[in-house]
C-alpha positions as CSV (number, residue, x, y, z in Angstrom):
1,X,0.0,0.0,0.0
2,X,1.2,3.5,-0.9
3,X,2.0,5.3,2.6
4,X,1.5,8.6,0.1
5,X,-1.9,7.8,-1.0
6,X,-3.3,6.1,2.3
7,X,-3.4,6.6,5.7
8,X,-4.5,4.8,9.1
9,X,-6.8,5.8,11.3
10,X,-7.9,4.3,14.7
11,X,-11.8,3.9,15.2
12,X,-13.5,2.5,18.4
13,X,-15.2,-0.4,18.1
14,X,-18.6,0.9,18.1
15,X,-18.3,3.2,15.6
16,X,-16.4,0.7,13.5
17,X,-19.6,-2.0,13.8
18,X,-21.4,1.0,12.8
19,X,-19.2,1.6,9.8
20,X,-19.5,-1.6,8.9
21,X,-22.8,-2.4,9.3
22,X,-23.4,1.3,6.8
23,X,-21.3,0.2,4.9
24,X,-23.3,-3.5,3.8
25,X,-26.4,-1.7,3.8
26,X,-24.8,1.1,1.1
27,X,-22.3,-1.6,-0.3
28,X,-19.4,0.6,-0.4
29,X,-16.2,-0.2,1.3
30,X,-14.7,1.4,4.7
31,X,-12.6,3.5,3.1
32,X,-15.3,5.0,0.8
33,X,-17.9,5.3,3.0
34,X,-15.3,7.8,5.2
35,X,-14.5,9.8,2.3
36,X,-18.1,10.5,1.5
37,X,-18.9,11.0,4.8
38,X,-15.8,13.4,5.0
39,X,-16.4,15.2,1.9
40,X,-20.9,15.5,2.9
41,X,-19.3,17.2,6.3
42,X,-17.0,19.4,4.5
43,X,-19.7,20.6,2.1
44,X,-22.2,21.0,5.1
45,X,-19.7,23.4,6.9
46,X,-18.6,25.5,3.6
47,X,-22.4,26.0,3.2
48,X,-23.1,27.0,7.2
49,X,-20.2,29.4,6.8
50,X,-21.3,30.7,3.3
51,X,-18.3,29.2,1.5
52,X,-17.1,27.5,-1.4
53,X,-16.2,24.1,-0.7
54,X,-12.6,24.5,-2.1
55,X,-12.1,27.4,-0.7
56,X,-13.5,25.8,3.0
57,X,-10.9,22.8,2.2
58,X,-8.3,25.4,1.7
59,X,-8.8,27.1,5.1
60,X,-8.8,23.8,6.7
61,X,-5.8,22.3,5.2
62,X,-3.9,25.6,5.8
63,X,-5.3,25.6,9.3
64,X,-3.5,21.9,9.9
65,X,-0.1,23.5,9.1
66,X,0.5,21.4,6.8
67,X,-1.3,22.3,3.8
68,X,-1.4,19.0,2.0
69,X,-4.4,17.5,0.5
């Protein structure tokens, strides 16, 4: 796996039967069901704060320090 492209993340176990159990139901994997849940959050905040959603995910990334996406 491409440490570049992917990163880890730890999830209790809870919220990962959760995820799982989403993600049969929607029949999408882990790792897509987090993106789009991600990407619904970060167009949900750009909205609330009258943004663009780049320009929300530029502030954020920025924000981080690290400015990576």
């Amino acid at each position: 796996m491409d440490i570049n492209k992917f990163k880890s993340v730890a999830v209790r176990k809870p919220d990962y039967q959760l995820l799982q159990g989403l993600c049969t139901e929607k029949f999408r994997s882990p790792a897509s069901m987090i993106s789009k849940l991600v990407n619904e959050y970060v167009g949900y905040q750009a909205k609330k704060k009258n943004m663009s959603v780049d320009a929300y995910k530029k502030q954020i990334l920025k924000t981080n320090g690290k400015g990576k996406k």
